[in-house]
Backbone as CSV, one residue per row, in Angstrom:
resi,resn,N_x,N_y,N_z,CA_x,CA_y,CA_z,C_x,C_y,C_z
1,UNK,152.843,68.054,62.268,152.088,67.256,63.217,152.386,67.757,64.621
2,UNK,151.221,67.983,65.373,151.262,68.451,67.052,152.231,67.533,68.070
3,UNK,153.202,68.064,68.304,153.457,66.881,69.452,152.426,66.590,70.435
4,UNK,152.540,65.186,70.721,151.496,64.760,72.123,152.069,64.837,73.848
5,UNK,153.730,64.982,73.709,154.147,65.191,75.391,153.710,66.926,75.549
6,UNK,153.394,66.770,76.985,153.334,67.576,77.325,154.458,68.498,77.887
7,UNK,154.297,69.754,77.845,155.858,70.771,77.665,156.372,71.137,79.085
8,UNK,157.634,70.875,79.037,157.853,71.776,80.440,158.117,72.761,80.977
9,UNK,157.599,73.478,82.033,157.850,74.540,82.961,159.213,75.555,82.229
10,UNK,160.145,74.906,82.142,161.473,75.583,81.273,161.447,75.988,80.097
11,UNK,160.823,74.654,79.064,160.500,74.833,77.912,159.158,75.495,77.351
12,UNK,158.235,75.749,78.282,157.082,76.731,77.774,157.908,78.235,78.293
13,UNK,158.359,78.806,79.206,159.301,79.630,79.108,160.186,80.192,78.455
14,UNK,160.844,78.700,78.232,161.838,79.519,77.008,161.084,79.977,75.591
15,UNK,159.729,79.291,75.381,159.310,79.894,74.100,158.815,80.551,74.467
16,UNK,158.247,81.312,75.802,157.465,82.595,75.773,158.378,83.416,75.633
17,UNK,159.787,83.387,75.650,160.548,84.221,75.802,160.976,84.964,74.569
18,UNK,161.110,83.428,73.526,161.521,83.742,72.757,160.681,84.171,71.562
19,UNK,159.216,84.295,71.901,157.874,84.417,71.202,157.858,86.446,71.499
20,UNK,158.119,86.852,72.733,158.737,88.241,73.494,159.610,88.848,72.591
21,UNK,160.850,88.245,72.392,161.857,88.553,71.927,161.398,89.129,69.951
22,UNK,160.963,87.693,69.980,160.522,88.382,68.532,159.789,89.758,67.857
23,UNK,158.553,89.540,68.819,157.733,90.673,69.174,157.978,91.857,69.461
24,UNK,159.388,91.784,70.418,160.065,93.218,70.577,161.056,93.910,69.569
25,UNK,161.677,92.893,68.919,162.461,93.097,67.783,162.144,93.358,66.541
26,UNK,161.122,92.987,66.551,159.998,93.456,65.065,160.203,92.713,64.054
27,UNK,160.842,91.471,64.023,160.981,90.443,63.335,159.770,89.463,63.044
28,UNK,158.879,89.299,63.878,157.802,88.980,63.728,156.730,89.720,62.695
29,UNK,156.531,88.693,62.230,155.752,89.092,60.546,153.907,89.347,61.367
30,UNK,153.060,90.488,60.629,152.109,91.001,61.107,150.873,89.868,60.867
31,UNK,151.172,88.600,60.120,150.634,87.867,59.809,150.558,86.479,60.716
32,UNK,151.402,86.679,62.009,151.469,85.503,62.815,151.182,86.100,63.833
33,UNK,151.060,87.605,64.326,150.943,87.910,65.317,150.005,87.452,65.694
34,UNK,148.637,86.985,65.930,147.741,86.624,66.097,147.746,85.100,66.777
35,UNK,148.789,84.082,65.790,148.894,82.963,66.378,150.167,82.866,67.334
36,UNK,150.908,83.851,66.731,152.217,84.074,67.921,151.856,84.384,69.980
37,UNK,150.517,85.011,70.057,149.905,85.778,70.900,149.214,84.714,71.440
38,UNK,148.152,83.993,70.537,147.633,82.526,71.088,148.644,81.338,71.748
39,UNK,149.736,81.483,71.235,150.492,80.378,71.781,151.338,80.539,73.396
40,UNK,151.684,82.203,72.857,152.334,82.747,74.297,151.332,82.962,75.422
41,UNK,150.008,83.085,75.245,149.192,82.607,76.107,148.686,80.795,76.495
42,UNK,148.722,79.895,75.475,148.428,79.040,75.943,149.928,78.148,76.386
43,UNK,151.097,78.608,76.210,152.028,78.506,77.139,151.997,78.811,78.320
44,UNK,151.445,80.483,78.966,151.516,80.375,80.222,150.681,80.164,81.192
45,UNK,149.676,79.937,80.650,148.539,79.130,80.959,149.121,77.503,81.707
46,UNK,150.368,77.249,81.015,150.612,75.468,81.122,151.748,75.932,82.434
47,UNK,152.186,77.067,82.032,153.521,77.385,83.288,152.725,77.634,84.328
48,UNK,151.414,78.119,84.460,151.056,78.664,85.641,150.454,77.541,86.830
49,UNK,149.400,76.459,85.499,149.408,75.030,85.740,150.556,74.754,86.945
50,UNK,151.537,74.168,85.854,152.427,73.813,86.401,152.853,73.870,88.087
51,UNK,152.815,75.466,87.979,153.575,75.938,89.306,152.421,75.739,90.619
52,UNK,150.994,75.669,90.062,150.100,75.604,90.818,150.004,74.125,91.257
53,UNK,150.297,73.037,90.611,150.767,71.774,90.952,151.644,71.452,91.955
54,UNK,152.857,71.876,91.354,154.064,71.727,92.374,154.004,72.800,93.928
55,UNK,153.374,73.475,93.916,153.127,74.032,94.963,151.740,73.109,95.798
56,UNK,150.650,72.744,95.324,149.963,71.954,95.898,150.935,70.869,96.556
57,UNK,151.400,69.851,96.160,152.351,69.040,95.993,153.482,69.540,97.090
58,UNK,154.033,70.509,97.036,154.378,70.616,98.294,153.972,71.009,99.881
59,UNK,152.933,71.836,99.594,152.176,71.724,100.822,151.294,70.733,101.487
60,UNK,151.024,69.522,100.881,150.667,68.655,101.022,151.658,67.806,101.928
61,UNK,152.744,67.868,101.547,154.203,67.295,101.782,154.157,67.931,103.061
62,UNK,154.520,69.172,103.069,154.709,69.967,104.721,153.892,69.800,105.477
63,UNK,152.467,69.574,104.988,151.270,69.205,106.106,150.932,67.821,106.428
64,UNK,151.973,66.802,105.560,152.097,65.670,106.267,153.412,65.880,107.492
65,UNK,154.143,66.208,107.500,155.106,66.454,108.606,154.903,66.657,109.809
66,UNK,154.897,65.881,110.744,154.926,66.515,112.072,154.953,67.406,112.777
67,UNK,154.609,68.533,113.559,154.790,69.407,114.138,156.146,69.363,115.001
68,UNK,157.251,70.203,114.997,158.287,69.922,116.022,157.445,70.707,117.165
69,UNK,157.801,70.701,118.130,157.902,71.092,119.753,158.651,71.643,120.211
């Protein structure tokens, strides 16, 4: 069954990493590559999300701030 939370920034990372790792090591069976490849993309798809959030989110923040003088 799919989990329903959504993943975080660290944890879609660490499985792209470790989705990499496999891939480079040749441990990965020729029969998942396909869904192994779909996932490490729709992981960083969610990291890139992510970072595009928290960066909105902070410039928003800095452009409420005052100007010093």
């Amino acid at each position: 069954m799919a989990e329903n939370r959504e993943i975080s920034y660290n944890e879609a990372i660490a499985e792209v990493e470790q989705i990499l790792a496999s891939l480079g090591d040749g441990t990965a069976d020729i029969d998942s590559l396909s869904e192994r490849t779909k996932r490490a993309t729709e992981l960083i798809a969610a990291a890139r999300a992510k970072l595009r959030k928290a960066e909105n989110e902070i410039n928003a923040l800095l452009d409420e701030q005052p100007a010093n003088q």
